[in-house]
C-alpha atoms as a printed R data frame, in Angstrom:
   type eleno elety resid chain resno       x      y       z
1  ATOM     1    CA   UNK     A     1   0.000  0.000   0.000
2  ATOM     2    CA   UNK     A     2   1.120  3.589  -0.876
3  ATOM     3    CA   UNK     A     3  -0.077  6.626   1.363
4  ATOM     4    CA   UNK     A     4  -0.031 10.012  -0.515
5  ATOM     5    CA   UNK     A     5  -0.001 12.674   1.605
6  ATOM     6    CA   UNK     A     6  -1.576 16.069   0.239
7  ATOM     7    CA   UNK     A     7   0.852 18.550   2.140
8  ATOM     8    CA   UNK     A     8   3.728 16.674   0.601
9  ATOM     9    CA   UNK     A     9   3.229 16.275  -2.301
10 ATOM    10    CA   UNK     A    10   1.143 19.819  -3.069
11 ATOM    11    CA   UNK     A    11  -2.229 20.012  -4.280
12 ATOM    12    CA   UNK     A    12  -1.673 19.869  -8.382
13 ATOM    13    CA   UNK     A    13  -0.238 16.474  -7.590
14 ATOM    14    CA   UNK     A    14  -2.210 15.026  -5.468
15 ATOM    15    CA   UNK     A    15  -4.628 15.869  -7.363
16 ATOM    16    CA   UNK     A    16  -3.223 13.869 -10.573
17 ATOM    17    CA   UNK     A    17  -3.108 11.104  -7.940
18 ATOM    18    CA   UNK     A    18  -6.777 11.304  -7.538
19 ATOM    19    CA   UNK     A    19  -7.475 11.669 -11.102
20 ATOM    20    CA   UNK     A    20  -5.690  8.416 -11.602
21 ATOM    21    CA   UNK     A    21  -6.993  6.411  -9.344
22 ATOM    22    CA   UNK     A    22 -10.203  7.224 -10.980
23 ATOM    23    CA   UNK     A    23  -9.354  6.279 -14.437
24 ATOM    24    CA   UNK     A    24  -7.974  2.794 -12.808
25 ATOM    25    CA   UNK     A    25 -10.883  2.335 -10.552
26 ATOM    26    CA   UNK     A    26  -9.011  1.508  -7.435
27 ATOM    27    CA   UNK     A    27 -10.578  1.631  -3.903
28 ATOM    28    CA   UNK     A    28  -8.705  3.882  -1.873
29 ATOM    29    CA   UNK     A    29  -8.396  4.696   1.880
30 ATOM    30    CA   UNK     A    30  -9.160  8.385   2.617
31 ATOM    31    CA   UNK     A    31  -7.673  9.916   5.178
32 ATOM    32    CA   UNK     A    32  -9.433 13.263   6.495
33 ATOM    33    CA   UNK     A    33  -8.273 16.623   8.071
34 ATOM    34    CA   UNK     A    34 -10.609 15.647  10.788
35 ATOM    35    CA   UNK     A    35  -9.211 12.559  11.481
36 ATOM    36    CA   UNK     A    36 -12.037 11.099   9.789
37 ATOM    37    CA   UNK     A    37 -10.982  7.729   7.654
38 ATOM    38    CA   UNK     A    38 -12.925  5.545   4.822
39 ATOM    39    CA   UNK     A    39 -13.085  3.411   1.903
40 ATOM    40    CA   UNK     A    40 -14.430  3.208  -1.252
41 ATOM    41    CA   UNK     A    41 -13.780  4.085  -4.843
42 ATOM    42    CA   UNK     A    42 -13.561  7.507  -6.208
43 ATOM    43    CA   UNK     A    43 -16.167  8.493  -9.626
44 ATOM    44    CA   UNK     A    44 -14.367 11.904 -10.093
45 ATOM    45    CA   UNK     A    45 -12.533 15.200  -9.603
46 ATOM    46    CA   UNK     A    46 -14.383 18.353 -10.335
47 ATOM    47    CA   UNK     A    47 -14.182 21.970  -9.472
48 ATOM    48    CA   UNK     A    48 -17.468 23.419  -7.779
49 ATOM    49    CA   UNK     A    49 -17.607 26.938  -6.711
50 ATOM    50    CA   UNK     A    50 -13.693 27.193  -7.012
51 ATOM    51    CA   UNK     A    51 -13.505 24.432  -5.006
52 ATOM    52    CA   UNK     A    52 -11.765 21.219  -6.167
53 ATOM    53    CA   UNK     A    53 -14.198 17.941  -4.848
54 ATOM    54    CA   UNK     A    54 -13.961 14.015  -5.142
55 ATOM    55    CA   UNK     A    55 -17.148 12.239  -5.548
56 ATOM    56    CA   UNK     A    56 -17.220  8.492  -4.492
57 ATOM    57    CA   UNK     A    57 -19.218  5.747  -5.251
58 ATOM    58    CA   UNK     A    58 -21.006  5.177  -1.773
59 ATOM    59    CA   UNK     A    59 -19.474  8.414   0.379
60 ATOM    60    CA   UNK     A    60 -20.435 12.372   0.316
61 ATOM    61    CA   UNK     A    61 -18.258 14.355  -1.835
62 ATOM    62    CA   UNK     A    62 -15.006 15.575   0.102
63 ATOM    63    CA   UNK     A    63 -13.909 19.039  -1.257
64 ATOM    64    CA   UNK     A    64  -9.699 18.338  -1.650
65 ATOM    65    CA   UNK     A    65  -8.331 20.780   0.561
66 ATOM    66    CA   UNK     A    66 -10.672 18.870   4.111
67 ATOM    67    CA   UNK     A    67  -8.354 15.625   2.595
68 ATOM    68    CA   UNK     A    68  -4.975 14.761   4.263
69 ATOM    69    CA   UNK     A    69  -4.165 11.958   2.412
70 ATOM    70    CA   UNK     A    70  -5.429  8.520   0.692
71 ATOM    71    CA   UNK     A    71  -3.913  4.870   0.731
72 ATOM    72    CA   UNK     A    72  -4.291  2.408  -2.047
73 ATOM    73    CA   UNK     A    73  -2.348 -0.133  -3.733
74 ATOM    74    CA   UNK     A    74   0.134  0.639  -6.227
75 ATOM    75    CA   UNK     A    75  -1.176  0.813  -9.803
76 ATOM    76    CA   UNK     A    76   0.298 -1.977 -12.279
77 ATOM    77    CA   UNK     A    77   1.914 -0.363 -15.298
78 ATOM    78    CA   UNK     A    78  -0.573 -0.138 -18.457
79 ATOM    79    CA   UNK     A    79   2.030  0.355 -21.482
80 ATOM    80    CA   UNK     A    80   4.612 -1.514 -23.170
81 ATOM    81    CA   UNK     A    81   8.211 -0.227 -22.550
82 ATOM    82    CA   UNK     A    82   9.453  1.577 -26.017
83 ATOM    83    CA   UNK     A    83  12.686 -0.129 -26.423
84 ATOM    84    CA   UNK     A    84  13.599  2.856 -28.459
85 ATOM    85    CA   UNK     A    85  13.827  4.949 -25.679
86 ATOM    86    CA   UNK     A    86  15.936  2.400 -23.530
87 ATOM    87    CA   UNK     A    87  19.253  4.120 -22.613
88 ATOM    88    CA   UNK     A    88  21.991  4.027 -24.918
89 ATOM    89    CA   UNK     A    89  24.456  0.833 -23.902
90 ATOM    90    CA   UNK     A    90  28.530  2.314 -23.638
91 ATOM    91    CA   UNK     A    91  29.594  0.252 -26.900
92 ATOM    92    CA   UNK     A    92  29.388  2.466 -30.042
93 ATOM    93    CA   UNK     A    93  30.112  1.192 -33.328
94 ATOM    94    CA   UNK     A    94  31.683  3.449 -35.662
């Protein structure tokens, strides 16, 4: 399990963290400002009123800034490595 914390890694970011975990449909562990902790799987990201909010599947929305942090398991990678862009190896040939 990974735990990203929002005053860490700054809001933009953990916001992309969000974001992702929506587009792989993970269940995540929220942590809350509050001290206030749950589960479930977040539907999306969106800005109300200025305000940037997750909306989960079974929970109330959460605006981003009452969040401290979420858990969840690490994503697996979903692309091929480009061999192309594998770093050059020390032997040059002429």
């Amino acid at each position: 399990m990974s735990r990203y914390d929002r005053n860490e890694l700054g809001n933009c970011d953990f916001i992309d963290v969000l974001e992702e975990s929506v587009l792989m449909h993970t269940r995540v562990r929220v942590e809350l400002l509050d001290g206030t902790v749950f589960e479930d799987k977040i539907r999306d990201v969106v800005t109300r009123d200025g305000q940037e909010e997750v909306l989960f599947a079974s929970h109330e929305p959460v605006e981003v800034r009452d969040m401290a942090a979420i858990v969840r398991e690490p994503l697996p990678h979903t692309y091929q490595r480009d061999p192309r862009r594998e770093a050059p190896s020390g032997n040059r040939h002429p």
